[in-house]
C-alpha positions as CSV (number, residue, x, y, z in Angstrom):
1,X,127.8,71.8,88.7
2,X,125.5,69.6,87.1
3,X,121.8,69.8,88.2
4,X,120.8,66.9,91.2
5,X,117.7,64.8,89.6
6,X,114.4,65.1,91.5
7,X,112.8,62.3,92.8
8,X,108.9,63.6,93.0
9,X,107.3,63.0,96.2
10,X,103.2,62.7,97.0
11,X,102.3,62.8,100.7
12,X,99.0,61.4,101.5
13,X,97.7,62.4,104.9
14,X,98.5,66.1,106.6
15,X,98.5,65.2,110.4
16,X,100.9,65.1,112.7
17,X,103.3,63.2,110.9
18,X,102.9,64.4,107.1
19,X,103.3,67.8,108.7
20,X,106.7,66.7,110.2
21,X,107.4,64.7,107.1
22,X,106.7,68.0,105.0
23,X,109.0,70.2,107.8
24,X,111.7,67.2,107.2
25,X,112.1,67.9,103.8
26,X,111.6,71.4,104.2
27,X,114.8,71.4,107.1
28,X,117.3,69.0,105.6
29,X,116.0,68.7,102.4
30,X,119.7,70.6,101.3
31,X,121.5,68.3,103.4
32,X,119.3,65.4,102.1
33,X,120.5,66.0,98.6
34,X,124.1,66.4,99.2
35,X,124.1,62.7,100.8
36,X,122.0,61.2,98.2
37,X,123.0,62.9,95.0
38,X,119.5,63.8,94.3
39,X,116.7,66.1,95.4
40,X,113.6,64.7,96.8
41,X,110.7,67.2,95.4
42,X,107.5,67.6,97.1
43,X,104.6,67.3,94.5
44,X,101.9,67.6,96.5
45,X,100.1,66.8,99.9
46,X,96.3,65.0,99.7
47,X,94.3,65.3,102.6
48,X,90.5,65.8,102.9
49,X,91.2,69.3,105.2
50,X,93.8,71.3,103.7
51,X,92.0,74.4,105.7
52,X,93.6,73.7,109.0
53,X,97.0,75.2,110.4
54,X,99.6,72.4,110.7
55,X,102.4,74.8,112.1
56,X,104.4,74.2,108.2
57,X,104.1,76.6,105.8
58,X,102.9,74.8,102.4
59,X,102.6,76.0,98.9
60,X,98.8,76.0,98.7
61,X,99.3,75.2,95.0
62,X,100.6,71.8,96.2
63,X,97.9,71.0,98.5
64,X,95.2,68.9,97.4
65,X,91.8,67.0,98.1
66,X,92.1,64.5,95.4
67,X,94.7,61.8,96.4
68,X,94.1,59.5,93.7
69,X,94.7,62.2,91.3
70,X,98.2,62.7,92.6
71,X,99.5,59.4,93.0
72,X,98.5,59.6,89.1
73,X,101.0,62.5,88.3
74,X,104.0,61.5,86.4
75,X,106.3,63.9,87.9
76,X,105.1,62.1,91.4
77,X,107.5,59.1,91.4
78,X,107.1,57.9,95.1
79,X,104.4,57.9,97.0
80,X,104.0,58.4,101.5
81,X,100.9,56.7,102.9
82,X,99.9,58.5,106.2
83,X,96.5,58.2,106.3
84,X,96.2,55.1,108.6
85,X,93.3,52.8,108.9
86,X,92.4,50.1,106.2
87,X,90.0,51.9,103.8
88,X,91.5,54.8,101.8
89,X,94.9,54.2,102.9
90,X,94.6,50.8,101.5
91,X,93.3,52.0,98.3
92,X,95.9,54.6,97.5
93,X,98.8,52.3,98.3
94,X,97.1,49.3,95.9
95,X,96.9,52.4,93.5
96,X,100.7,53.5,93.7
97,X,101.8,49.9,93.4
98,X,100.1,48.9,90.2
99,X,101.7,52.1,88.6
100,X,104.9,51.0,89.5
101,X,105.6,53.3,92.3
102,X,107.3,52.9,95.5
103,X,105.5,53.0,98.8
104,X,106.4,54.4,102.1
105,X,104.0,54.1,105.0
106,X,103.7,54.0,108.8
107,X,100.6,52.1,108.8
108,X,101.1,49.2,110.9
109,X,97.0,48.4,111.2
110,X,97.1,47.8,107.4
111,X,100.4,45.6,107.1
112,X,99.5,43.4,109.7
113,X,95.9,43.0,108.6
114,X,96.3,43.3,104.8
115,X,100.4,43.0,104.1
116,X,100.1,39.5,102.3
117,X,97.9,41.3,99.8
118,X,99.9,44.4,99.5
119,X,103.6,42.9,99.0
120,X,101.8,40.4,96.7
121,X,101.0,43.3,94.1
122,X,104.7,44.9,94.7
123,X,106.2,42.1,93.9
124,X,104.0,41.6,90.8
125,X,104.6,45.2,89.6
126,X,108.1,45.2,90.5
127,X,108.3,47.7,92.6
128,X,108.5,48.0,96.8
129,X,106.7,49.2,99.9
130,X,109.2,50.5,102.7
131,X,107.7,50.8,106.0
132,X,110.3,51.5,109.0
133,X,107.6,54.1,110.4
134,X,104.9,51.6,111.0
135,X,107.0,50.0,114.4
136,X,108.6,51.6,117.0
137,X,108.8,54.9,115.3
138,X,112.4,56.6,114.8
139,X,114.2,53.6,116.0
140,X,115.5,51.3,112.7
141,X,114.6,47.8,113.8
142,X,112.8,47.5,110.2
143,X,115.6,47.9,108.7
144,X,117.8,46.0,111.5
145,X,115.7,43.0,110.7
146,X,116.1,43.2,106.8
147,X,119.5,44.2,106.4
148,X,121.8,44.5,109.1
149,X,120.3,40.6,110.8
150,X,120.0,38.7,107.0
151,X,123.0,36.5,108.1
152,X,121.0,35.4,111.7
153,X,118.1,33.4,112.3
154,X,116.0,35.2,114.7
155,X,115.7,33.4,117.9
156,X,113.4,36.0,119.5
157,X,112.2,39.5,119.8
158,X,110.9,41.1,122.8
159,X,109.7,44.6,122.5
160,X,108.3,47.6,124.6
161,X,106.4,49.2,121.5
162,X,103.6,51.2,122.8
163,X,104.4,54.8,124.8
164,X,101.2,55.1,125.9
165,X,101.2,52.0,127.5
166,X,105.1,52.6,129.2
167,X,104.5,55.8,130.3
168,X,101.5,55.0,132.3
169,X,103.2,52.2,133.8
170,X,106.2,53.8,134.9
171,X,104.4,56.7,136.3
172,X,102.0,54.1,138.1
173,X,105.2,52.4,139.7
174,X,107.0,55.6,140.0
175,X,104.2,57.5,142.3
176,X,102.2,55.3,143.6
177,X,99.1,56.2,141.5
178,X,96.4,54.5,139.9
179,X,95.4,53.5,136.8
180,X,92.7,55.4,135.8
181,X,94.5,58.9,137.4
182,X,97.4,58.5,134.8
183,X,95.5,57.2,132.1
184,X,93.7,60.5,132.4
185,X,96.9,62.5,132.7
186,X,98.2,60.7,129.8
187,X,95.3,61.8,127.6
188,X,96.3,65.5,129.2
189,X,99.6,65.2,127.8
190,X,99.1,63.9,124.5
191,X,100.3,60.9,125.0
192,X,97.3,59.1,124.8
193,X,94.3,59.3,122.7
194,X,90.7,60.6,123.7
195,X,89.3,56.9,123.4
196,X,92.7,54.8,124.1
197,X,91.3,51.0,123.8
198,X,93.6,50.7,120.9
199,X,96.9,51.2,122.7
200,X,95.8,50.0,126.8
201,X,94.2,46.9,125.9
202,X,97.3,45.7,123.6
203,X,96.2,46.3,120.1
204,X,98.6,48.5,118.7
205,X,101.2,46.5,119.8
206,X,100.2,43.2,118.2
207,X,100.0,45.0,115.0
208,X,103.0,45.6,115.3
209,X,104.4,42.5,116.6
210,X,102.7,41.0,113.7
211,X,104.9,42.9,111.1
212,X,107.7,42.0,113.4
213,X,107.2,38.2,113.2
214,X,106.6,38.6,109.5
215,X,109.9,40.1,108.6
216,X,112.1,37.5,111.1
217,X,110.1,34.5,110.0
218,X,108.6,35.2,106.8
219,X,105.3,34.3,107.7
220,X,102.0,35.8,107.7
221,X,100.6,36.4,111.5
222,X,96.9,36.9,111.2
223,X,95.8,38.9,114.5
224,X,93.3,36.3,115.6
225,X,96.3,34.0,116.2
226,X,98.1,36.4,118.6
227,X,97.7,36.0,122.4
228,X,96.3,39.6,123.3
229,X,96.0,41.1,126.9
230,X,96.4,45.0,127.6
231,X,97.2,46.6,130.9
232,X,93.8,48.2,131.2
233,X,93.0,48.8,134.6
234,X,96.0,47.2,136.1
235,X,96.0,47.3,140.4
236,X,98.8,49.7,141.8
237,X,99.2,46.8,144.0
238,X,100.1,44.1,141.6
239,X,103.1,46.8,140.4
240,X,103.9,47.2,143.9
241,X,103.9,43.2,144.5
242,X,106.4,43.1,141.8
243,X,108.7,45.5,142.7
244,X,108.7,43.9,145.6
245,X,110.2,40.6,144.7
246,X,112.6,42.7,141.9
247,X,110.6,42.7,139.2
248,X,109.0,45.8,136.8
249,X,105.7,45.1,134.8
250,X,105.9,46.2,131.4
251,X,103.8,45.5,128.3
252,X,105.6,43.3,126.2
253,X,105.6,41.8,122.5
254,X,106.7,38.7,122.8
255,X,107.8,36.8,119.3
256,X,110.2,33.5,119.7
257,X,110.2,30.8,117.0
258,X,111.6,27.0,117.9
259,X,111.0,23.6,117.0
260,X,107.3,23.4,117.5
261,X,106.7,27.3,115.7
262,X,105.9,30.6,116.5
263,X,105.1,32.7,119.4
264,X,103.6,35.9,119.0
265,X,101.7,37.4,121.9
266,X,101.3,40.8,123.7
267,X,100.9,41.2,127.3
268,X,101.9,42.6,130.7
269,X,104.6,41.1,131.8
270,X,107.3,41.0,134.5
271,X,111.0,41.7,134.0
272,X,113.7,41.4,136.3
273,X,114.8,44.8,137.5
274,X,118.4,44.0,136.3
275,X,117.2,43.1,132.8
276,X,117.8,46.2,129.8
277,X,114.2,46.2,129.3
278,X,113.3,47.0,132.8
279,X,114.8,50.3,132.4
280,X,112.9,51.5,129.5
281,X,110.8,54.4,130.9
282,X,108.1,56.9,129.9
283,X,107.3,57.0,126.3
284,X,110.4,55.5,125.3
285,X,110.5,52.1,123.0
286,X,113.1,49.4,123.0
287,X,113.2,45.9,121.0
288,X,115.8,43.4,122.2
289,X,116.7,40.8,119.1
290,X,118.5,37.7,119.2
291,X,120.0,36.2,116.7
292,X,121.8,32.6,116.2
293,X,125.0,34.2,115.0
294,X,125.2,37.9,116.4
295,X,123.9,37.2,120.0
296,X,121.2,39.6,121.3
297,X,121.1,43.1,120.2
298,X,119.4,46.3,121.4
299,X,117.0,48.9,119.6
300,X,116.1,52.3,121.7
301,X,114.7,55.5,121.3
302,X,111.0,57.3,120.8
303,X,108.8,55.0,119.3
304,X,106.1,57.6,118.2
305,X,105.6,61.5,117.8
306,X,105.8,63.8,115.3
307,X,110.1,63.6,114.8
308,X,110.4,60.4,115.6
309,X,108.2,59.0,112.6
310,X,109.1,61.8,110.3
311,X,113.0,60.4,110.5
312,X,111.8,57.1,110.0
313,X,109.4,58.0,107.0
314,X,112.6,60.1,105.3
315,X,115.1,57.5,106.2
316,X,112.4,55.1,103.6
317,X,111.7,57.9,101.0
318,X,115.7,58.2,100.6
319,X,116.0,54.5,100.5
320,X,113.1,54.4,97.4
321,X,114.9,57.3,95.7
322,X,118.0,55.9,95.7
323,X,116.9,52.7,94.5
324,X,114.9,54.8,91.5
325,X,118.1,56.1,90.6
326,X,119.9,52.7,90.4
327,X,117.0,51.2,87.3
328,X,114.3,51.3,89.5
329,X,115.3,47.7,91.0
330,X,113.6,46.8,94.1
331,X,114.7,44.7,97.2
332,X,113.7,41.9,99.2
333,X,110.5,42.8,100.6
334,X,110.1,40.9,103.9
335,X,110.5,37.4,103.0
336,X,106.8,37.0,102.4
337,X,105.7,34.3,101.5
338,X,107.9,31.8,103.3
339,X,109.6,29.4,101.3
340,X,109.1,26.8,103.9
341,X,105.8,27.5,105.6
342,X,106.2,28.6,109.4
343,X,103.3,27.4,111.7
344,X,102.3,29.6,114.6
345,X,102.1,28.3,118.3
346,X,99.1,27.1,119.7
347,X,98.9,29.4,122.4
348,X,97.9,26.9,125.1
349,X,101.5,25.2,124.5
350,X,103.3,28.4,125.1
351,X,105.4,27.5,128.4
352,X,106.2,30.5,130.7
353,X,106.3,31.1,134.8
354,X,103.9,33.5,136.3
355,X,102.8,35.9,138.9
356,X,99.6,35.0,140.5
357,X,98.0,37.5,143.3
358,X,95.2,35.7,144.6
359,X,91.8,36.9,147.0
360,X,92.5,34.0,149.2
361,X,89.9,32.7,152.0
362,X,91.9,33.3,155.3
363,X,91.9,30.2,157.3
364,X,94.2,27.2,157.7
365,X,94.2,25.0,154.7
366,X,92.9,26.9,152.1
367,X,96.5,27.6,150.8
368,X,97.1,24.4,150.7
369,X,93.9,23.2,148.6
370,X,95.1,26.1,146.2
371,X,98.5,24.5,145.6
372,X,97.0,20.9,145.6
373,X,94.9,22.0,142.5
374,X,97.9,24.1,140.7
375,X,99.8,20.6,141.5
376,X,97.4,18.4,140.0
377,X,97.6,20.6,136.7
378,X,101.8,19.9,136.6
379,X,102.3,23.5,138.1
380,X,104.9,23.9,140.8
381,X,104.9,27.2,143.3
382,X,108.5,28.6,143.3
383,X,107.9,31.0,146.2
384,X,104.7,32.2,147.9
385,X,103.9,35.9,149.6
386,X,100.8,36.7,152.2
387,X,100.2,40.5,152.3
388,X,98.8,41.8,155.8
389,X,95.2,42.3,155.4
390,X,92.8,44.7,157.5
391,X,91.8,43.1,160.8
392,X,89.2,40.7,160.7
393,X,89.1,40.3,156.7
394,X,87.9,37.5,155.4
395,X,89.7,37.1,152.2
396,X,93.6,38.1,151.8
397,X,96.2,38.6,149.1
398,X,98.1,36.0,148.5
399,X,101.1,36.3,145.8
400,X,102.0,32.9,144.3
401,X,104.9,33.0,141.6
402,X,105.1,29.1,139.1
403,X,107.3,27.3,138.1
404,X,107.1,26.8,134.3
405,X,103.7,25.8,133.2
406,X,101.7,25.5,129.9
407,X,99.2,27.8,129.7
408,X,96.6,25.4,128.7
409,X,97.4,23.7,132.6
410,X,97.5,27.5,133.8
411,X,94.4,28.2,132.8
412,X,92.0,24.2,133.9
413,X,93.7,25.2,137.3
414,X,92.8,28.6,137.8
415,X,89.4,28.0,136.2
416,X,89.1,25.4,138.9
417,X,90.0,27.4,141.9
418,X,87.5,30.1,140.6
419,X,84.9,28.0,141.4
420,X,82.4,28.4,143.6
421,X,83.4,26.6,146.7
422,X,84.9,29.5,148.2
423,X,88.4,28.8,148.0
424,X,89.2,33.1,146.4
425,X,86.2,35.9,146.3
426,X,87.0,37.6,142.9
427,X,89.0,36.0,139.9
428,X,92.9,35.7,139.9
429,X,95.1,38.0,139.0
430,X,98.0,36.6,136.6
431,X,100.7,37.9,134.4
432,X,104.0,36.2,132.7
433,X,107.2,36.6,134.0
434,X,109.9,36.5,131.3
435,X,113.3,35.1,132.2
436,X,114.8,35.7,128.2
437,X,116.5,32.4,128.1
């Protein structure tokens, strides 16, 4: 038998997942190179502590502080980015490109801040940067959107992409507790970080809705232009509220295109109890596509830990091998730029229904002065619920659910209740309610 080629890989990053990228190729890196027809070759892992146990055993000949010095090898013919962040990841992967090599990452900060720039200089050195990792984790929407939706134009995508976020959620709804108790229980568990602003107040998840808009639109999304709202300190009784009249609250990426643009926004939202997405619990992802031709289509699985990403990361590495092996020739890498440009939604056009829970003065009229305003700003009340308040209080919960309504209209009429004629005592509570039509 004749000897497989190696494809030489560089990892750069040795945290959670280069370690499980590392004990991928260490696992199946036999059955890896039986499906491929070639052997991908660890070169070398760059990290600035190569001291600490990662629970893989590594050649210490191939561990390394110097990154820049192994992207530079020429036995090292693709290169894994898992450094994160926008400084050193960003330099390294400009590095790798300009010498022509391919680029796996799971950085989703850098794409959808810098990914203009970086598919600009793999186009001009002819080579590509493959990036399943940086959404959802182990499930293939990346690839879904590239390859296996090309013949659709993508109506809309609606995804549950941060664990953090769903798992606190569905334990909030689940057992009654509140925020703050299973935020701190999520930190606990590891499934959320020490200082978590960048998954509970929505962050994470318009990075990645940003890549997600850019691959089914071709256009670039720059985060300023995304509609952000976490779930950060989010009432137990708002969750309750909503189960209530059938719905479940979940954090949603929300991406439609139409006539008048895009949509790209992230925020708590409420989904019918019937609906797929509903049912996504715990630290489990989903993203629900639909396209013109194939109809609507449904991504699931873990969206993040060490496994998860390590699959995704391997899936990409075997892609850029076997595309070294065929001359080298690269694919389509996103679409970017668009050959007709693609204009993104002003956000106080966006049309959607909502939940409103308001802190309403309790005596005879004041509901009605509340309704007069929302009607004055073209917003009609589909259904209304009082909650029972103590005795003798003065102000009382009031759950109001729209009709559709722009949110520029949502938001003159809510600003005008809020003020100070004593209409509610603290500011409105309000989230979308999604009906996916």
């Amino acid at each position: 038998m004749s000897k497989l080629k190696e494809i030489g890989v560089a990892v750069l990053g040795f945290g959670t997942v280069g370690a499980g990228v590392v004990e991928t190729l260490q696992k199946n890196g036999g059955l890896l190179a039986e499906r491929l027809g070639l052997r991908l070759a660890l070169r070398g892992v760059a990290d600035l502590d190569v001291a600490t146990d990662r629970g893989v055993t590594v050649d210490p000949a191939l561990l390394t502080m110097d990154g820049a010095a192994l992207i530079a090898r020429p036995d090292v013919d693709v290169v894994v980015e898992l450094i994160g962040g926008t400084g050193a990841a960003k330099t390294f992967i400009l590095q790798a490109l300009r010498l022509g090599k391919p680029v796996v990452t799971a950085n989703k900060k850098l794409l959808a801040e810098h990914g203009e720039e970086i598919h600009r200089v793999a186009e001009e050195h002819q080579t590509e940067i493959l990036f399943e990792a940086s959404v959802a984790g182990g499930i293939p929407i990346i690839k879904a959107l590239r390859e296996g939706l090309c013949a659709n134009r993508i109506e809309s995508i609606y995804g549950i992409l941060n664990g953090t976020c769903n798992y606190i959620l569905t334990r909030m709804e689940n057992e009654k507790l509140p925020f703050d108790e299973v935020l701190k229980a999520a930190q606990a568990a590891g499934y959320a970080e020490a200082e978590p602003s960048l998954d509970i107040d929505g962050h994470d998840t318009a990075h990645k809705a940003a890549v997600l808009a850019s691959l089914a639109y071709g256009c670039n999304v720059p985060l300023d232009k995304v509609q952000v709202s976490g779930i950060r300190g989010m009432a137990a009784a708002d969750i309750a509220y909503a189960a209530e009249m059938g719905y479940r609250i979940k954090l949603l990426a929300i991406i439609q295109g139409g006539p008048e643009g895009v949509e790209v926004s992230v925020q708590p939202t409420l989904v019918e109890h019937g609906h797929q997405l509903a049912a996504v619990s715990g630290v489990f992802n989903a993203v629900l596509v639909k396209g013109d031709v194939v109809g609507t289509t449904l991504y699931y699985g873990r969206g993040a830990g060490r496994a998860a990403t390590a699959s995704a990361v391997v899936a990409d590495l075997a892609d850029a091998a076997l595309n070294l092996r065929a001359g080298g020739r690269r694919r389509d890498l996103s679409g970017l730029p668009a050959k007709t440009p693609v204009a993104l939604r002003d956000p106080g056009d966006i049309v959607a229904r909502h939940y409103l829970r308001f802190s309403m003065k309790d005596q005879p009229g004041t509901l009605a002065r509340v309704a007069a305003v929302l009607g004055d700003h073209r917003i009609g009340i589909d259904s209304v619920m009082q909650k029972e308040a103590p005795t003798n209080a003065e102000y009382v919960p009031v759950i109001i659910v729209t009709g559709p309504a722009r949110e520029r209209d949502m938001a003159g009429a809510l600003a005008k209740i809020a003020a100070p004629d004593g209409l509610t005592d603290r500011p409105t509570v309000r989230y979308r309610i999604e009906d996916f039509e």
